[in-house]
C-alpha positions, -999 to +999 in steps of 0.1 A: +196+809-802+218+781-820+215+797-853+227+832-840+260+809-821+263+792-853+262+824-878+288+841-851+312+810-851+308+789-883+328+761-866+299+751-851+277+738-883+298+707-873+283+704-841+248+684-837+222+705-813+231+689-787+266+691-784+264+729-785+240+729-760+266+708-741+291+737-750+275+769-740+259+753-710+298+748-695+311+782-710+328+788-679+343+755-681+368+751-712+381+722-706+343+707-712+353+713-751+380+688-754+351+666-755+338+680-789+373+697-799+377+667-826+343+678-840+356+718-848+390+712-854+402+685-873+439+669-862+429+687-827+428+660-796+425+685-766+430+724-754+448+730-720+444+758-704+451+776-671+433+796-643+442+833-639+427+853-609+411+886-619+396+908-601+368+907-578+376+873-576+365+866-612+389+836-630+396+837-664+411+804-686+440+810-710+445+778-736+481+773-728+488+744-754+467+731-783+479+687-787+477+669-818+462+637-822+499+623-822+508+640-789+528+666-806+521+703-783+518+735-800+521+764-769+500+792-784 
């Protein structure tokens, strides 16, 4: 199962075993990958995101901003 995440998203060979367990356990949490964010993306600190309501009540996150180790926002 890890090797078929890792072959589909190469960013994750950076990851130990753990910590994409950690990941795909809290998929419907995104904010649970600012943890590891440093780990993917290097210069990354943390994604923000926001909660839009679909339908049948489903909710779906949109990154909003990406912030740089100095602060510095990039809105995507």
């Amino acid at each position: 199962m890890l090797a078929a995440k890792r072959s589909q998203f190469p960013r994750f060979y950076f990851l130990s075993n753990e910590d994409l367990l950690e990941i795909i356990g809290q998929a419907k949490n995104p904010v649970a990958i600012n943890k590891h964010i440093k780990k993917i993306y290097e210069g990354i600190n943390k994604i923000r995101t926001e909660q839009q309501q679909q339908a049948k009540g489903q909710r779906e996150h949109i990154i909003t901003h990406v912030e740089a180790e100095d602060g510095e926002l990039l809105a995507v």
